[in-house]
C-alpha positions, 0 to 999 in steps of 0.5 A: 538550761540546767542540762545545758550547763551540766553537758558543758561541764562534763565536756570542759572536764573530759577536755580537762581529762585529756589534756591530763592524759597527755601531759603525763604521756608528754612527762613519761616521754620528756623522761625517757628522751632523757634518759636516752640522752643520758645514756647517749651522752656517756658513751660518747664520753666512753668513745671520746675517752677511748679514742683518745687513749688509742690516739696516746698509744698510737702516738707512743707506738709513733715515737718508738718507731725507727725514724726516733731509734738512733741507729745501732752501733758496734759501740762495746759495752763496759761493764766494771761490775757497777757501771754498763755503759756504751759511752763510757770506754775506760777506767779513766771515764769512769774514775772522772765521775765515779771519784766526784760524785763518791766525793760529793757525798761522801758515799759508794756510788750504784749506777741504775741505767734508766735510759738509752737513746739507741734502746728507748728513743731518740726523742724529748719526751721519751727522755722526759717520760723516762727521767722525770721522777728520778731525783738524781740523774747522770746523763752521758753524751757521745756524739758523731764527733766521737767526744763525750760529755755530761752532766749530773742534776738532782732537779727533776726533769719535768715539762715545767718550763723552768729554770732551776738552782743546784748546788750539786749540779756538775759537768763534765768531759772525759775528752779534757778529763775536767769537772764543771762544778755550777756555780752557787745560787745561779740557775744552771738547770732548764726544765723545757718542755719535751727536750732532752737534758739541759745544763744551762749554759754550759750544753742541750739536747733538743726534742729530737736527738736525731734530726735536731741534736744539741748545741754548746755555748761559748766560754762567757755564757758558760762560765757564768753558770759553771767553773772551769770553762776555758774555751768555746764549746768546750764539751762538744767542740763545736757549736752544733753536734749530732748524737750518736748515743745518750745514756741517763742513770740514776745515781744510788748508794750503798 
């Protein structure tokens, strides 16, 4: 009996033994699993993050492709020594916004182009990608209706959905050789997401210059925002316009 109970307890141990065995070799495998796992896991991450950088790049490549550069124009360059503009034709033009904004603070004006539809893109998000951490920005417009106009904005032009106040925020029209001043404490600037410049209510440039150009409002939406509003779609002279050019720049001082 005594042998009996000892062949047992060296079975029930060596039974012991194995299961031991292979609970280590079942450790060591679970480990390396998850340390396959792991190393499978980041380079997905690698790969997903790597593609989605290809698609962002695609994408931009996309953008800058013909179907959103606007067509190239014989459009004579000005150059006065401080400006380089293909909108701006004139001492005049030039005089009209040169005189306000030296007026308004009481400095000499630099003009820094940042962006040119016919160079850059015709498209929103160009635009916004561009503009978005200028502080002070002039944005001029020439559309196929051959008229010119603008406005000037210290707010930034962000993707925040926003509408915003600017004391010094103005329009303009070289056509009527008139300033819009915005009218204080009213929101006169749209910050919509991957659109072109918005002086609230007064003109817009949509996400794409080409297809989709811009729109004016009527006199007593846009005298409700700015000054000097005398007629219906004073600016563009008509309700829905076509871009031929924009041109943003940044305003310094010397």
């Amino acid at each position: 009996d005594e042998n009996m109970f000892k062949n047992k307890d060296k079975k029930e141990k060596k039974e012991i033994s194995k299961i031991n065995e292979q609970k280590n070799i079942n450790i060591k495998e679970y480990k390396r699993n998850e340390k396959l796992i792991k190393e499978i896991s980041n380079k997905s991450l690698n790969i997903n993050r790597m593609n989605k950088e290809m698609y962002q790049n695609i994408q931009q490549l996309y953008l800058n492709t013909l179907n959103y550069i606007l067509p190239e124009s014989d459009l004579p360059l000005y150059d006065n020594g401080i400006i380089n503009s293909k909108i701006i034709n004139s001492e005049q033009d030039y005089n009209l916004i040169n005189e306000y904004l030296s007026s308004l603070y009481k400095k000499k004006i630099r003009y820094k182009l940042i962006f040119r539809a016919s160079e850059d893109g015709a498209y929103g998000k160009i635009f916004k990608k561009k503009c978005s951490k200028i502080q002070r920005t002039l944005s001029i417009i020439l559309t196929k209706n051959k008229r010119k106009f603008g406005g000037y904005t210290e707010v930034l032009w962000n993707n925040s959905d926003s509408l915003r106040k600017d004391e010094k925020a103005f329009c303009f029209s070289f056509d009527e050789n008139k300033i819009y001043k915005s009218i204080k404490d009213k929101n006169v600037i749209y910050c919509k997401e991957n659109s072109g410049p918005i002086f609230y209510d007064m003109f817009a440039i949509n996400c794409n210059f080409i297809t989709e150009g811009g729109y004016c409002k009527v006199k007593d939406l846009a005298e409700t925002k700015y000054e000097n509003v005398s007629k219906d779609y004073e600016l563009a002279g008509e309700e829905m316009f076509h871009i031929k050019e924009l041109e943003v720049y940044e305003i310094k001082f010397e």
